[in-house]
RODO-2510 file (C-alpha; in nm, 4 decimals, decimal comma):
residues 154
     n   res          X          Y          Z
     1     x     0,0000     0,0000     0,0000
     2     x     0,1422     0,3365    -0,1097
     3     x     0,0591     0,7170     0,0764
     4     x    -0,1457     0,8147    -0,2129
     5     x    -0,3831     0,5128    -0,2136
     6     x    -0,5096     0,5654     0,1269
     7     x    -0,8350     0,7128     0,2039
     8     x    -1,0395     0,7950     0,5180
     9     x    -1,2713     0,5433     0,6357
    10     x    -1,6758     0,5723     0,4993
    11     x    -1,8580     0,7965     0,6947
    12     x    -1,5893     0,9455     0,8641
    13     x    -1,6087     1,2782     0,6357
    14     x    -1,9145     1,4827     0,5941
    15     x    -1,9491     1,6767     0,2609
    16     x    -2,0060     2,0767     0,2521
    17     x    -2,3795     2,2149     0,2438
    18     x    -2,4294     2,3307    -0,0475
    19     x    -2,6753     2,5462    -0,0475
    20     x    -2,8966     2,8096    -0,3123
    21     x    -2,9035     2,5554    -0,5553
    22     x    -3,3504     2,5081    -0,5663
    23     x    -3,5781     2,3022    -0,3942
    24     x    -3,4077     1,9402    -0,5341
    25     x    -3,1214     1,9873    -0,3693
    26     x    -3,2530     1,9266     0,0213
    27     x    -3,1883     2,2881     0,1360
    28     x    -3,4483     2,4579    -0,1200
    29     x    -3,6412     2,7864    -0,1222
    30     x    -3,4585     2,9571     0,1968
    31     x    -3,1601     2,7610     0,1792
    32     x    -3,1563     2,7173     0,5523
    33     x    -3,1806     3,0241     0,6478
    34     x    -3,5220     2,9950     0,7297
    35     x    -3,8296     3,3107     0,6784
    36     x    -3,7872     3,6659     0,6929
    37     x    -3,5718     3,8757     0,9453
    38     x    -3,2276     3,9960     0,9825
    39     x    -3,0613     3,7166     0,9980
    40     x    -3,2005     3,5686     0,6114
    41     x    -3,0737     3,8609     0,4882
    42     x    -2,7425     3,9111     0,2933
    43     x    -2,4744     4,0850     0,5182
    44     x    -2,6172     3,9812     0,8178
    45     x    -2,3398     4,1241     1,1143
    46     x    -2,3855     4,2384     1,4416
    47     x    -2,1738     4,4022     1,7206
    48     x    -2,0793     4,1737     1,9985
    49     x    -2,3029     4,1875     2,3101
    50     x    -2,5881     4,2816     2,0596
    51     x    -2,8953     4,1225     2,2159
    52     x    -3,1713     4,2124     1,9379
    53     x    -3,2714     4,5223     2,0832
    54     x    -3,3331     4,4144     2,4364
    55     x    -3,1130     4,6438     2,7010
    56     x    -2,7837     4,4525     2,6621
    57     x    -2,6518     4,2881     3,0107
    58     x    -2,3351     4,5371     2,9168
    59     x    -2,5798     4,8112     3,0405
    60     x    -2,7785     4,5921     3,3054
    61     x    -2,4881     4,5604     3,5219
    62     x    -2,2827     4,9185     3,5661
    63     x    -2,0503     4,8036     3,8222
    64     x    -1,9230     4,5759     3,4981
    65     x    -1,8430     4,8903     3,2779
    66     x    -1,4643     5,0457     3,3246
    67     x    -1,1527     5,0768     3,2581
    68     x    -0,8602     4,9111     3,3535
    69     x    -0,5189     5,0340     3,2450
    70     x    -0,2840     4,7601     3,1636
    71     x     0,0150     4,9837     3,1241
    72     x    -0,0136     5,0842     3,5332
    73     x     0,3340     5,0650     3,7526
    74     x     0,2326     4,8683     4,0190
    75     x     0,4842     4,9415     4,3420
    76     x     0,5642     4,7767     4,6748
    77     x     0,4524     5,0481     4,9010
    78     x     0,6671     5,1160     5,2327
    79     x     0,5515     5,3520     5,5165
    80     x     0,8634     5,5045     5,6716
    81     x     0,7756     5,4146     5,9994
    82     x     0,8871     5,0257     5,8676
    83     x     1,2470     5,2056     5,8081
    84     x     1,3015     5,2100     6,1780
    85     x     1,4257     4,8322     6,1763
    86     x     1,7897     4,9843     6,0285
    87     x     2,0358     5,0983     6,2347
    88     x     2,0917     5,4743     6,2428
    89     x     2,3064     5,5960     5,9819
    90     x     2,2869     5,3241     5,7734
    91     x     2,2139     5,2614     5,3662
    92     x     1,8903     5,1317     5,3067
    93     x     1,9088     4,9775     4,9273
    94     x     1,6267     4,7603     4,7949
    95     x     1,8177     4,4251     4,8190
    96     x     1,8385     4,4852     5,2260
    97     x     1,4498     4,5798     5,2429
    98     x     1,4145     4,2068     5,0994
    99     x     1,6790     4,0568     5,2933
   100     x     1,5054     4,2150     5,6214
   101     x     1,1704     4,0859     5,4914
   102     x     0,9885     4,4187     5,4610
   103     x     0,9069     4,3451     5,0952
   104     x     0,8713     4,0189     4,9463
   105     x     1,0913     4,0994     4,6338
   106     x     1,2617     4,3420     4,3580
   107     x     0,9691     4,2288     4,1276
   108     x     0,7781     4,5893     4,1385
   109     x     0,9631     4,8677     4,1714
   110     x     0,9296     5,0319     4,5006
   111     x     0,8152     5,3501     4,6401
   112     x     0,8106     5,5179     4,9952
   113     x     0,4926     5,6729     5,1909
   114     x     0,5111     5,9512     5,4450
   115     x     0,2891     5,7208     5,7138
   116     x     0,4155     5,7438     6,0551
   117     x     0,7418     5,8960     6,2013
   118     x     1,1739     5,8230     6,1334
   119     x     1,3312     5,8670     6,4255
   120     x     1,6963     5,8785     6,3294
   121     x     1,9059     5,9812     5,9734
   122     x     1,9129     5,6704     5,7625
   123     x     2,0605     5,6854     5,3446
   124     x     1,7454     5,5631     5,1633
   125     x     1,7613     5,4135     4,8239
   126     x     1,4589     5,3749     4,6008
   127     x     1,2717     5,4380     4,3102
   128     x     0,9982     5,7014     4,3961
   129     x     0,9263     5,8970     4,7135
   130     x     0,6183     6,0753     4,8072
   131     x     0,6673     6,4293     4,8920
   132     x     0,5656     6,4269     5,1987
   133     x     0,8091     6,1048     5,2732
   134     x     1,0763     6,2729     5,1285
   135     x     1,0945     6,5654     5,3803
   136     x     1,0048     6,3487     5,6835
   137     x     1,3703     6,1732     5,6233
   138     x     1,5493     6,4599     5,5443
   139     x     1,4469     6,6271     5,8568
   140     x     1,5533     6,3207     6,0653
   141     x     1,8797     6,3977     5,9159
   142     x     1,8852     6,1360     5,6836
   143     x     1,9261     6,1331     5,2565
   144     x     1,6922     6,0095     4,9752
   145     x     1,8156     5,9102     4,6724
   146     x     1,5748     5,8339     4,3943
   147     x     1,6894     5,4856     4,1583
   148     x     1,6247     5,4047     3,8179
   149     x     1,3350     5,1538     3,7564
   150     x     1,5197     4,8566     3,6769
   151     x     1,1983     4,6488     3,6340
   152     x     0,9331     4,6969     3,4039
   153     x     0,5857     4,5181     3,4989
   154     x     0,2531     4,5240     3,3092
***
């Protein structure tokens, strides 16, 4: 037996419908489109979550609806009052906030929140600072200094 002389087995291959060609053929007069409407029609489309009029469940349910940007940073948040753990004087970088377990990893890029009190200088490394966090170090005697993302999440 040779590659070209093989077939699939009977029945295991269902011809096309052909349909439009008149009432002998088994799909006659509407070719199986059945009576009147949209749908019979030639060019038949609609827009997805179309419901035929009726108030689409798009519009039923508004806490559904939004907008949800896919491009966001997402950041590990730190309050400063979590900074206290370091000895005074000493360089906080990102790598020791993991090693001291006060973020779970260098996945997001991390930023730090004015919440609570410092209470002695420290040399803070990270990627963004709020304002407010910014001058609560700096009057504790302490430096910020703002690093590159090195990450970039989705």
């Amino acid at each position: 037996m040779r590659q070209d002389e093989l077939s699939p087995a009977p029945g295991s291959r269902r011809g096309r419908k052909r349909v439009g060609r008149g009432d002998g053929s088994g799909h006659g007069t509407y070719s199986g489109r059945g009576c009147k409407g949209q749908k019979c029609r030639s060019g038949y489309k609609t827009r997805p979550g179309f419901e035929g009029g009726q108030l689409p469940l798009i519009k039923r349910l508004p806490q559904k609806r939004g907008f949800v940007n896919i491009f966001r940073t997402e950041y590990s948040i730190i309050n400063i009052n979590r900074l206290n753990i370091f000895a005074s004087g000493s360089e906080v970088t990102p790598e020791k906030l993991v090693a001291a377990g006060v973020i779970k990893s260098l996945r997001h890029p991390i930023k730090i929140l004015a919440q609570g009190d410092i209470n002695h200088p420290l040399l803070v490394k990270a990627n963004k600072f709020s304002v407010a966090a910014k001058a609560k170090i700096e009057a504790a005697g302490g430096k910020v200094e703002e690093v590159g993302c090195g990450t970039k999440t989705s």
